[in-house]
C-alpha positions as MATLAB code, in Angstrom:
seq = 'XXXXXXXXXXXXXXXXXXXXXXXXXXXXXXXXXXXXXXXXXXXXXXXXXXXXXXXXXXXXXXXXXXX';
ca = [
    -133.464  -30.210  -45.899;
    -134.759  -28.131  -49.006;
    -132.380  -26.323  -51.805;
    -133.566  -23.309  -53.566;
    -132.638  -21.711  -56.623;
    -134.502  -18.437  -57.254;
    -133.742  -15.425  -59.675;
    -134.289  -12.247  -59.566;
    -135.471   -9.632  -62.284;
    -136.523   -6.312  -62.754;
    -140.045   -7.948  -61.741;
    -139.121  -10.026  -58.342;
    -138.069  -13.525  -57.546;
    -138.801  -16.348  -58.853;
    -138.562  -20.369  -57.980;
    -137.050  -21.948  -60.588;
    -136.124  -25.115  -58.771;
    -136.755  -27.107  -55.554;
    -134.313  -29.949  -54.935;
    -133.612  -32.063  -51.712;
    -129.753  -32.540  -53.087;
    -127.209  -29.890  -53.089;
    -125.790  -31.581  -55.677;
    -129.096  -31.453  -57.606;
    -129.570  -27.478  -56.965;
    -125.898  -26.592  -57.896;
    -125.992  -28.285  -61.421;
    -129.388  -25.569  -61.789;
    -127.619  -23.003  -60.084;
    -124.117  -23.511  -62.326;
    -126.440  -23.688  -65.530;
    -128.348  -20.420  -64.954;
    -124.998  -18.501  -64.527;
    -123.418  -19.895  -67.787;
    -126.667  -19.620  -69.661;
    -126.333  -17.212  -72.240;
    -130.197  -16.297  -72.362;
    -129.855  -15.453  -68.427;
    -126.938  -13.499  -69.246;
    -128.005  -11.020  -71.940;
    -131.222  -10.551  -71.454;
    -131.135   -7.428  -69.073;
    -133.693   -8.260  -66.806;
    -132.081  -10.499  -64.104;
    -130.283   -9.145  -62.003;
    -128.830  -12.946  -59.978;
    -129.262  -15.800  -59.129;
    -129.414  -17.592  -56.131;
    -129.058  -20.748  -54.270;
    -130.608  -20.850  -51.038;
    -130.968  -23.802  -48.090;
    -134.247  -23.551  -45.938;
    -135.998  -26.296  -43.316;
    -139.369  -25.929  -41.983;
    -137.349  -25.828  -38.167;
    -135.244  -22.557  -39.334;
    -135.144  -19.894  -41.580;
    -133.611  -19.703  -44.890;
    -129.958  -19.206  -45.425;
    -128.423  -18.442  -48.789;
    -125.862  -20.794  -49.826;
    -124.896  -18.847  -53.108;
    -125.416  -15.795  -55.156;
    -124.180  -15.139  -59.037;
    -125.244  -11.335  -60.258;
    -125.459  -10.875  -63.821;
    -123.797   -7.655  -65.134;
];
């Protein structure tokens, strides 16, 4: 099983991380949403955390939008 964590900004998403822990892709995913940078730059619009496997299609596990 794979863990995403992508973002998304005024320009598309992005892969920031691949991890094959949940535990591993939360500490990313909780760091991007306290991150000051993320949150006052004005270009992202979320985050999110997302579980895929080559047998099925992605899910998404989590979702944090900055406002």
């Amino acid at each position: 099983m794979t863990y995403v964590v992508n973002t998304h900004d005024s320009w598309g998403v992005v892969q920031v991380g691949s991890f094959s822990s949940l535990d591993e892709a939360r500490t990313l995913f909780s760091s991007i949403c306290d991150d000051p940078w993320y949150k006052s730059d004005g270009t992202f619009k979320g985050v999110e955390l997302v579980q895929g496997s080559a047998a099925s299609a992605s899910q998404r596990l989590d979702w944090f939008a900055f406002r």
